[in-house]
C-alpha positions in Angstrom: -2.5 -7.6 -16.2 -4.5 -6.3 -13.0 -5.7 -3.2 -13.0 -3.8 -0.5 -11.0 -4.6 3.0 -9.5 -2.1 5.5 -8.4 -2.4 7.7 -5.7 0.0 10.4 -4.7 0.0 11.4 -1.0 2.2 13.6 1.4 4.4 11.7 4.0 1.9 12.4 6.7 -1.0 10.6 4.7 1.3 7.3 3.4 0.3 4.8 6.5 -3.6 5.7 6.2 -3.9 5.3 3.1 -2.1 2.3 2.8 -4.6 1.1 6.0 -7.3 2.4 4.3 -6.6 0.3 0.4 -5.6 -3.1 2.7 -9.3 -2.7 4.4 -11.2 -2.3 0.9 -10.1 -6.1 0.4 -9.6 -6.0 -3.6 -5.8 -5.3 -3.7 -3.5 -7.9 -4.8 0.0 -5.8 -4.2 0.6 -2.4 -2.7 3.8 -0.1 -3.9 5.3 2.8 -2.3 7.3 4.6 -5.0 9.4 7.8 -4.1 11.1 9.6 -6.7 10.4 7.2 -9.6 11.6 4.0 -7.8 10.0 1.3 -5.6 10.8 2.2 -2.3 8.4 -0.7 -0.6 6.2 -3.3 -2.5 3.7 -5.2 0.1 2.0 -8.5 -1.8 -1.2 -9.8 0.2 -3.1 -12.7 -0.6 -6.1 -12.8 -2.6 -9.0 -14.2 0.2 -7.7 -12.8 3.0 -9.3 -11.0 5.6 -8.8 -7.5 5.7 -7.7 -7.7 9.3 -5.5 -10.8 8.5 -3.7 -8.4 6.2 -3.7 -5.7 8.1 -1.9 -7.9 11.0 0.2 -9.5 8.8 1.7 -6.1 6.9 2.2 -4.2 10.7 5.6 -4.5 10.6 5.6 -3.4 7.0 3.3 -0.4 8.1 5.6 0.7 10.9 8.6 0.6 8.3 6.6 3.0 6.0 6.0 5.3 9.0 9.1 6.2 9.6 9.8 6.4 5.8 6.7 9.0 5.7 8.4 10.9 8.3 11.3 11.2 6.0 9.2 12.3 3.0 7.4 15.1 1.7 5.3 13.1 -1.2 5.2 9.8 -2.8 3.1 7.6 -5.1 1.5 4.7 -4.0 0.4 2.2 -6.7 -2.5 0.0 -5.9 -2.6 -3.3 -8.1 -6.4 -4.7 -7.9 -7.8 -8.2 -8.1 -9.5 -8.8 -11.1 -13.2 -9.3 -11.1 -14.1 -12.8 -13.2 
């Protein structure tokens, strides 16, 4: 199994964060959990870009915004690539 780092975050931090893991490149899958359940998974592919990824979850990203809006905390779980 990958290893995973969780990070809990106010509703007003979720989208920069999220930004922020995409950008550091090593992140296989993302997950939003609120209240002990998955409340958005985002899978990116291993190689790509960080500003491929970035693109390519926007409309993701603009879905979790107005879910932060909504929210006063949640989890995000950060599922990394391993290193060989």
């Amino acid at each position: 199994m990958s290893p995973s780092e969780k990070f809990t975050v106010s509703g007003s931090q979720l989208v920069e964060k999220v930004k922020q893991l995409i950008h550091e490149g090593n992140i296989r899958r993302v997950r939003v959990i609120h209240e002990g359940k998955t409340v958005f998974e985002i899978p990116l592919s291993i190689g790509a870009p960080a500003a491929a990824a970035v693109a390519l979850a926007a409309p993701v990203l603009a879905a979790i915004g107005a879910f932060a809006a909504l929210v006063t905390e949640c989890t995000i779980e950060v599922e990394k690539i391993e290193k060989s």
